[in-house]
C-alpha positions in Angstrom: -132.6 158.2 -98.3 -129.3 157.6 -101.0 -130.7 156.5 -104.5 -127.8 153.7 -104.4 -129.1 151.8 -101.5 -133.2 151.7 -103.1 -133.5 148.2 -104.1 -134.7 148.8 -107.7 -133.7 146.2 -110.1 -132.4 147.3 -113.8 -134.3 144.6 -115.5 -137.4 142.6 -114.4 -137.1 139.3 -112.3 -136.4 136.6 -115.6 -139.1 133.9 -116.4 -138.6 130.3 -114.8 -136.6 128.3 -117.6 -139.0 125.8 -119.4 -138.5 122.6 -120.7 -140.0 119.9 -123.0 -142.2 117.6 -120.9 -141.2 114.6 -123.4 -137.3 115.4 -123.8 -136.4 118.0 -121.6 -135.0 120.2 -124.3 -134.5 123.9 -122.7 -136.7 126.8 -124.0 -134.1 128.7 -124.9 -132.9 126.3 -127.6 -136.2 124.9 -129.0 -139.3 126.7 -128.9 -142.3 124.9 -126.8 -145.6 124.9 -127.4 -149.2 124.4 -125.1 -152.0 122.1 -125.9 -154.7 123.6 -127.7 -157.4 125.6 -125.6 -155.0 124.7 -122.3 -154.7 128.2 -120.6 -153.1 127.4 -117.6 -150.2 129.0 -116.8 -148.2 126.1 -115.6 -149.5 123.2 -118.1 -147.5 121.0 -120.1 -145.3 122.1 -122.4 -143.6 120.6 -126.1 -141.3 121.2 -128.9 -142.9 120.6 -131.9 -141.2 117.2 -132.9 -143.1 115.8 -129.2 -146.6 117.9 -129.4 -149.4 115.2 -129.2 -150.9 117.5 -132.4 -147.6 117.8 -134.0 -147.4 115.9 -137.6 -143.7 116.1 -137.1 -143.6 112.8 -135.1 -146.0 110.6 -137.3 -144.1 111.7 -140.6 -140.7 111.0 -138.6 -141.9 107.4 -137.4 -143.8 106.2 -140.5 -147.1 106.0 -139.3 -148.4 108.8 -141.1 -147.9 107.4 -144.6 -149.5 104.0 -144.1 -152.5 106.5 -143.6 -152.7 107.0 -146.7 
């Protein structure tokens, strides 16, 4: 059997692309982020400004400071 025709692949099969669940901004230009203690491999995923936990959208819309 030729070495050229074995279907071995130079690099592994590339992850599925992700994408905010929110804003649909690509993985591969923001970095998403799971809920807490949510293991599954396929569950929602956030950038930080859209994360249900994130501060980032309370400072940004005000309701963080009449908190205080």
């Amino acid at each position: 059997m030729d070495e050229k025709s074995v279907a071995h692949p130079a690099h592994p099969p590339t992850r599925e692309k992700r994408c905010c669940d929110v804003c649909g901004v690509s993985s591969h230009e923001k970095t998403l982020v799971g809920l807490k203690n949510d293991r599954r491999r396929n569950g929602p995923k956030f950038c930080l400004p859209h994360h249900p936990d994130s501060m980032a959208g309370s400072v940004r819309s005000g309701s963080f400071l009449g908190a205080l």
